[in-house]
N, C-alpha and C positions, 0 to 999 in steps of 0.2 A: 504493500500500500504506500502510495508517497502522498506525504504529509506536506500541505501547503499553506502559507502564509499569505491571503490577500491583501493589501498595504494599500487603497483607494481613499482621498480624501472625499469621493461625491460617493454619498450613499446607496443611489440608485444603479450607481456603474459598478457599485462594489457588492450589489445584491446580484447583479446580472452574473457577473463575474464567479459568486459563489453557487449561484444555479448551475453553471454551466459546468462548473468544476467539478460539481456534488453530483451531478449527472453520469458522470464514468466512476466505474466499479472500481478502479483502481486505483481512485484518487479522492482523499480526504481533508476535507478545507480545517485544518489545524487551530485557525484564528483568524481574525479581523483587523485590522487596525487604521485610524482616519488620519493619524498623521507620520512625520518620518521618525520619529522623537519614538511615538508608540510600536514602531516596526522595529526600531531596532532592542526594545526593551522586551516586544515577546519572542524572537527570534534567540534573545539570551534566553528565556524562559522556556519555551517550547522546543526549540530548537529542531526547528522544519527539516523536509531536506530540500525545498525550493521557498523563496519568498519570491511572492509575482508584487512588483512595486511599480507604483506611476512614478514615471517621471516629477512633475510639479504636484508636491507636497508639503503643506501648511507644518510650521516650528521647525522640519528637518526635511531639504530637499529629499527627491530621490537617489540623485547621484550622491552624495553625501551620505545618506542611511547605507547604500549601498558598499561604502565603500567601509564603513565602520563594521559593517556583518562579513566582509569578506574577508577585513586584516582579522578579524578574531576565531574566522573559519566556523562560522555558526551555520551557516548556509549556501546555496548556489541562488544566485539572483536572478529572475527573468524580468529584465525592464519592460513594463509600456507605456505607450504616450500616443497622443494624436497628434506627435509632429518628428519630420525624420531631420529635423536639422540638426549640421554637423558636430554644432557645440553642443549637443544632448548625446551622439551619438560617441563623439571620442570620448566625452568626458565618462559616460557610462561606461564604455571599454579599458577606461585606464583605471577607473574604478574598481574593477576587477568582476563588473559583470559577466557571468555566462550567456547571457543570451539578451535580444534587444529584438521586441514584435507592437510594429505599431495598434491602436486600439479597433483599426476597422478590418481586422482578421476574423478569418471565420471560427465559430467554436469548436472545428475538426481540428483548425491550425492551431487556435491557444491550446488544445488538450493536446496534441503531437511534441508542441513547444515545451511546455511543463516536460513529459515526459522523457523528450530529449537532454532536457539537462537535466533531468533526478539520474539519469544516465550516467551523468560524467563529462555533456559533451556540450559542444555550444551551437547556437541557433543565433542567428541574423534576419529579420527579416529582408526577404530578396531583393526590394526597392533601396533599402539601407546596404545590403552587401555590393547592388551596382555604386553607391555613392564611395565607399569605400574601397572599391578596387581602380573607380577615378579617381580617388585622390591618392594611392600610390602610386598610379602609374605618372601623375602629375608631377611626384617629389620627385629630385637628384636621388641616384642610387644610393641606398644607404648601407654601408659594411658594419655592423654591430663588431662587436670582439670576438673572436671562436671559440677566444680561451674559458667563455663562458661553458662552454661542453665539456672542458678537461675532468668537471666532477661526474658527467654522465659515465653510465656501462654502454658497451655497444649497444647493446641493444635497447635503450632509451635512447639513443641518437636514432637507432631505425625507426621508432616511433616516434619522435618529437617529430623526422621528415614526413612521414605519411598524415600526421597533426598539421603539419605545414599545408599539405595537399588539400587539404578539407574532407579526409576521409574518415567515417564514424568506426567507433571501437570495434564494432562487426567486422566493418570493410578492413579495420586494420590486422584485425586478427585472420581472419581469409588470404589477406599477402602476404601476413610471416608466419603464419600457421601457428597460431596459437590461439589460446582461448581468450573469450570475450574478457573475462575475468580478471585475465593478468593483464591484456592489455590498459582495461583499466587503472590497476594497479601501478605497472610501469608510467602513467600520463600522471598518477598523482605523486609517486616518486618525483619526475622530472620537473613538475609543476615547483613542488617543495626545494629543490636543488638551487632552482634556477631563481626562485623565489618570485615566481608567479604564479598569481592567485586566480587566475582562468583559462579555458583553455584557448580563447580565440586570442588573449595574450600570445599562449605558446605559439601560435600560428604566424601572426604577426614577425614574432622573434626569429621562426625558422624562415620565414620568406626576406628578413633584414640581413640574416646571415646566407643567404643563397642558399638555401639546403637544397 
């Protein structure tokens, strides 16, 4: 069962949101919360395995709440918002969001989304993934330091590359023949290493470093 935190300041969007949630069998709305102050006070308390957060959140932004539940590792964050601009969108990534789905998705997509990252793994909405692959292809090539890998084992470097690709813990365990399981496992090792706290982070990092 994955245990979910709703984080909506309008009442109405946040009853919708629990309807929809409380509708599939294999997902259970944990808690409530109307501001960013109160997300991150039941996320200490409950301790979800997903907090679905808005973006613009009354006494504690989103990105901000977001960023407090991820340094202390209480949860996996799926932002949404009804707007894909950039300054919501890096900022919620360096925040150490796993996943970022605007609010006029379907409720096949929100429940897919949730369940992709109680996963492990991270989710973009598509309109937000085309904005962000224009604006790397925009920046001057960036070479990160490599020596950041010298703590990896091989084979968290074979996986951090295929985290690079955009391929899910399935697809990565199917090319190095190993189980869903460890791969997991290996992305939260590297995550911890590397001292990155999502995995569209690791992404980022493996395509800075040319992986």
């Amino acid at each position: 069962m994955i245990r979910v935190l709703v984080a909506e300041d309008q009442s109405a969007v946040r009853a919708g949101l629990v309807l929809i949630l409380g509708s599939a069998p294999d997902v259970e709305v944990a808690g409530e919360a109307a501001d960013g102050e109160r997300a991150v006070e039941l996320a200490r308390e409950l301790r979800p395995d997903v907090v679905l957060m808005d973006v613009q959140m009354p006494l504690l932004d989103g990105v901000s709440a977001t960023r407090l539940i991820t340094v202390e590792g209480l949860a996996d964050v799926l932002l949404l918002t009804t707007f894909d601009l950039d300054e919501y969108v890096f900022g919620a990534l360096r925040a150490g969001a796993a996943g970022f789905l605007l609010k006029n998705a379907e409720a096949r997509e929100l429940l897919e989304a949730v369940r992709t990252v109680a996963r492990g793994e991270g989710v973009v909405a598509p309109a937000v993934t085309r904005r962000l692959i224009a604006e790397f292809a925009a920046q001057p090539a960036r070479t990160a330091d490599r020596t950041v890998l010298d703590g990896l084992t091989p084979r968290e470097r074979e996986v951090l590359l295929r985290v690079g690709e955009g391929l899910s813990n399935a697809e990565i365990g199917a090319r190095l023949a190993m189980a869903e399981g460890a791969v997991k496992t290996h992305v939260s090792r590297l995550l911890a290493k590397l001292g990155l706290r999502s995995r569209v982070q690791a992404a980022v990092l493996a395509q800075e470093l040319g992986l």
